[in-house]
C-alpha positions, 0 to 999 in steps of 0.5 A: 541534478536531473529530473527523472519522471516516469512516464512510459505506459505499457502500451507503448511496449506492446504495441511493437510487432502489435498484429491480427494474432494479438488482436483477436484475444485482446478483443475477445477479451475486451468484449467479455470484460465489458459486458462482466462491467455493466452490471457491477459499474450500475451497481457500485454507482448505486450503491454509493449513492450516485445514479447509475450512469457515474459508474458507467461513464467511470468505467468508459473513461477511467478504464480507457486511460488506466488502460491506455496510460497505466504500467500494467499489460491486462489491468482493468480500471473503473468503479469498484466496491471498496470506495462505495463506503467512502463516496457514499459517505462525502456525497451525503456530507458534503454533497454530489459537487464536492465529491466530484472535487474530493475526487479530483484531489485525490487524482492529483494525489495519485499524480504526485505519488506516482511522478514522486516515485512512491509506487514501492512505498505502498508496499510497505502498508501492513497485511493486516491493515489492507485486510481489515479495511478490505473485511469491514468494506465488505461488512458494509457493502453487504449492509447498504444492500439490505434495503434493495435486496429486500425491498424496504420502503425507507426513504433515506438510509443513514451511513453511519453502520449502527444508525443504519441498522437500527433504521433498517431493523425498525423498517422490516415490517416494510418488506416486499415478497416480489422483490426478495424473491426477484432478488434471490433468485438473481443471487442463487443464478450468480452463486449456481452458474457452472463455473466452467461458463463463467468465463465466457458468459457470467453468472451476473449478466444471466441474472441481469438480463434474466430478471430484467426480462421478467420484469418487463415482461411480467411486469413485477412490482418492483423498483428498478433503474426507470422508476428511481433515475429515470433510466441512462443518458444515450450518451457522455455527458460534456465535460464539467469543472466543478466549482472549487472553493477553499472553504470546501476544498479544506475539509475534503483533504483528509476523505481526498487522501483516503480515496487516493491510498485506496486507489493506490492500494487497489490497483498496485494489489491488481497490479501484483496479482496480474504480473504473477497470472501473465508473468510479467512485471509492471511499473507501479510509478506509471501506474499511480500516473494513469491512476491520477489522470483516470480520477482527475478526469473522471468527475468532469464527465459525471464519473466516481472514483475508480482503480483498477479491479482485480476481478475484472482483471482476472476475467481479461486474463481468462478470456485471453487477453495480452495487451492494454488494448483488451481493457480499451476495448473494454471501455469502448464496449460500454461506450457502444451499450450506452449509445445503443441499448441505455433505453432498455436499461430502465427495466433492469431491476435493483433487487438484480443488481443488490444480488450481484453486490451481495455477491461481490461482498461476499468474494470481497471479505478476506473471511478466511483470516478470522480463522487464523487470527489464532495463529497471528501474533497477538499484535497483529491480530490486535492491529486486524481487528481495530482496522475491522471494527473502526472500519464497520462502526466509525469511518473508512479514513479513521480506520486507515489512519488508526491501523496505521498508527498502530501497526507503526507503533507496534513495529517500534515496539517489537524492534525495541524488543529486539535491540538488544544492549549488554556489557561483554568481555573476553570471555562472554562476547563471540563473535567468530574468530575476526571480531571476537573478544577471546585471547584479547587483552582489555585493559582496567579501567575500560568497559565494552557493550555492545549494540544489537539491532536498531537504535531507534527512539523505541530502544535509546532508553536501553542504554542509558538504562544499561549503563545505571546498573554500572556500580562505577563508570568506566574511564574509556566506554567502547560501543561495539555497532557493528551490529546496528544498521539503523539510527534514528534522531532519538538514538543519536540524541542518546549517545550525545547525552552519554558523551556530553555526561562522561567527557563531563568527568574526563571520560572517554567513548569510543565507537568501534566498526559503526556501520553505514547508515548510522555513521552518515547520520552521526557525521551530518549531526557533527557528533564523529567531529564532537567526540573525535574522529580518532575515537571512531575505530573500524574494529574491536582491535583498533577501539582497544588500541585506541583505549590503551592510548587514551589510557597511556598504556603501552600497546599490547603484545599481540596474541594473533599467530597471523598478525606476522603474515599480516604484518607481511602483507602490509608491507608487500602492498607498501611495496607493490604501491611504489613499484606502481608510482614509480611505474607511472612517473617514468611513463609521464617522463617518456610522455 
């Protein structure tokens, strides 16, 4: 069997026939993107708890293979705000050198999703789950930016939701007017800039060089990069393996395994939504690919986790952008600021970057599903809410794992609900003209039921239950299936307990017209060879033929004013296949 794996990024593609005419979009486009990243890759670092420069030297490398690598024309990668709950979690637990090996099993995660062929699979995670984490990510984004925002003097804020609040809350009397003004100002910039500007110049690089200009020119008292990091490195940093041992490596599997399900979700999300803005289509397994190498990569130069970003994304488009080239451009454009302006990057304020976070947590929060959740199913809502509030008070990778579960649960539940299993005859069952019951002769002593939807573990017990309410057993069972288009283990275990209980009192079961998937499973489990292949009939008509023979009954007279024509075309198809046999035996003679 040959191995396929899928490894042809889109550059390759669009590189064919690349000229000037899609040059200068790509680099307009690139430029602008790279300016809109600084400020948010600073503020993403910051906020999950790692220096500025991770989330630069994130955005230089990530975004320069995802897009170099990815199965996306426009997508750009780097830090975004829904891991700063989860990296600011494992750095405070486990410490910077195991986030970084977090990081890199999650990149090789992503790498076997994507040469695994998993891309599609990420589409089938619930809407209501990717929403509610999205919520409660941008509940806590907006959380962990009250300390800068309004310059609270606390030296080490808790991750956990209710102690940092409680911490918080306690510290207010340490509020500083110089920064919430700075800080305010910086928000009411973001939120009042003219949106017809914001393509080209945003709101967020106005507020940044507007209060860092203040700031070093006034020299207002507030904290900023200089005075908390230090400022940024004038350059990349070399490459470092971090150091792995097994006795961390084991309890990063579960935060690793988030990080990449975000990572996947995310970029696959940009990904959907960049197709439908340049109508395009991408590759989800290369993009998982590029997804992969970008995280494995990353951390050996200092860098965060990173996917790709759909405001970002978004921008690239707007400004014109064609190809992956825009998003290199990208990165190499933050490469150029940090060898060229990091010295200024000492003065830039965090009160400034908090607003532009405030910001971003406000455009994150899916806000707008609170006011529908009326109109939801109730399951639903149920599934939302859980994935919100485990999100907010207990952990990002328990809310996943439990919105899962639980969606998953209540999917069971519903096709449960819908499988549908009820004794019918000749003057209930309808089912058109081909398969119905009607004008057809079922013989005493049997009894027909039929099947409708999935016979999964959620509905097995239907039968059984069904078949209680029988005053006396039948001596031949017919199951209509046709109507069943799954199995599970759980259903086939079912009908062998049946089988296994009627032939143990000289009963019969017949199958009629089992549909594909049920049938295969059957076959491999050996149960079509158990209950006899001659019981498995194609159609109602040949199931009650089969029960007559069973019964010793002689065969039925037929009621079908077609069955002459049909009995006519049989026999024309007999002859049409010997006139073709013995058309071919006199062309191997003449051979």
């Amino acid at each position: 069997m040959k191995l396929i794996i899928p490894f042809r990024p889109k550059l390759i593609d669009t590189l064919k026939g690349y000229s000037a005419h899609d040059l200068l979009p790509d680099l307009v486009a690139g430029l602008t993107v790279g300016i809109v990243a600084l400020p948010l890759a600073m503020a993403f670092a910051i906020a999950s708890g790692v220096k500025p420069e991770a989330g630069i030297f994130t955005a230089v490398i990530a975004g320069f293979l995802i897009s170099a690598l990815g199965g996306t024309r426009v997508c750009i990668g780097g830090p975004t705000g829904a891991f700063i709950v989860i990296i600011y979690g494992i750095g405070a637990k486990y410490g910077l050198g195991n986030l970084a090996i977090c990081t890199v099993m999650a990149g090789a995660f992503l790498l076997v999703m994507g040469l695994g062929r998993m891309g599609t699979m990420i589409k089938y995670i619930p809407y209501p789950v990717t929403m509610g984490f999205t919520s409660g990510i941008a509940v806590l984004i907006f959380t962990t930016q009250i300390k800068d925002f309004f310059g609270l003097k606390v030296e080490k804020v808790p991750p956990e939701f209710i102690e940092k609040m409680r911490v918080l809350f306690e510290n207010l009397d340490t509020l500083q007017w110089p920064t919430v003004v700075l800080a305010a100002a910086s928000f009411a910039i973001i939120k009042l800039w003219p949106r017809n500007w914001q393509r080209r110049l945003p709101g967020s690089i106005i507020a940044l060089v507007a209060g860092t200009a203040v700031v070093a020119l006034c020299q207002i008292p507030v904290e900023t990069i200089g005075s908390k990091f230090g400022g940024i490195p004038q350059s990349l940093p070399t490459p470092h393996i971090p150091a792995f041992s097994w006795e961390n490596v084991r309890h990063l599997i579960q935060p690793g395994i988030t990080i990449a399900l975000l990572a996947a979700i995310e970029s696959l999300l940009c990904a959907v939504v960049a197709d439908g803005m340049i109508d395009d289509r991408h590759d989800s397994n290369q993009e998982l690919i590029a997804q992969g190498i970008a995280n494995i990569v990353s951390p050996l130069f200092g860098g965060i986790a990173a996917t790709s970003a759909i405001a970002r994304t978004a921008t690239n488009v707007k400004s014109g952008a064609r190809t992956p080239v825009a998003g290199i451009i990208h990165a190499l454009t933050l490469l150029v600021i940090v060898l060229i302006a990091a010295p200024l990057a000492k003065f830039i304020p965090l009160a400034t970057l908090s607003a532009v976070l405030v910001n971003v947590a406000l455009h994150m929060g899916e806000w707008h599903n609170f006011g529908r959740l009326s109109k939801w199913p109730r399951s639903d809502v149920a599934v939302f809410l859980t994935a919100f509030i485990l999100t907010v008070v207990v952990d990002l990778t328990i809310a996943v794992e439990v919105g899962m579960v639980l969606a998953a649960m209540l999917f069971i539940k519903r096709c449960a609900e819908n499988t549908q299993i009820m004794a019918v005859d000749e003057s209930t069952e309808t089912e058109g003209s081909h398969h119905s019951l009607i004008g057809k002769e079922i013989p005493k002593g049997v009894m027909v039921y039929r099947i409708f939807g999935a016979f999964l573990f959620g509905a097995a017990d239907k039968l059984e239950s069904a078949l209680k309410r029988l005053k006396q057993e039948p001596d031949v069972l017919i199951l209509r299936m046709r109507k069943v288009l799954a199995m599970d283990a759980t259903g086939l275990n079912a009908l062998e307990d049946l089988y296994e209980r009627l032939h143990g009192k000289g009963k019969t079961v017949i199958l009629s017209g089992p549909h594909t998937q049920p049938l295969l499973v059957m076959d491999k489990a050996g149960f079509l060879d158990r209950i006899g292949r001659e019981n498995v009939c194609a159609h109602i008509d040949a199931a009650l033929a089969r029960a007559r023979e069973v019964l010793g009954l002689p065969p039925a007279e037929s009621k079908d004013p077609l069955e002459s024509e049909r009995a006519s075309l049989r026999e024309s198809r007999k002859e049409l296949t010997g006139a073709l046999e013995r058309a071919n035996k006199a062309l191997n003679i003449r051979k």
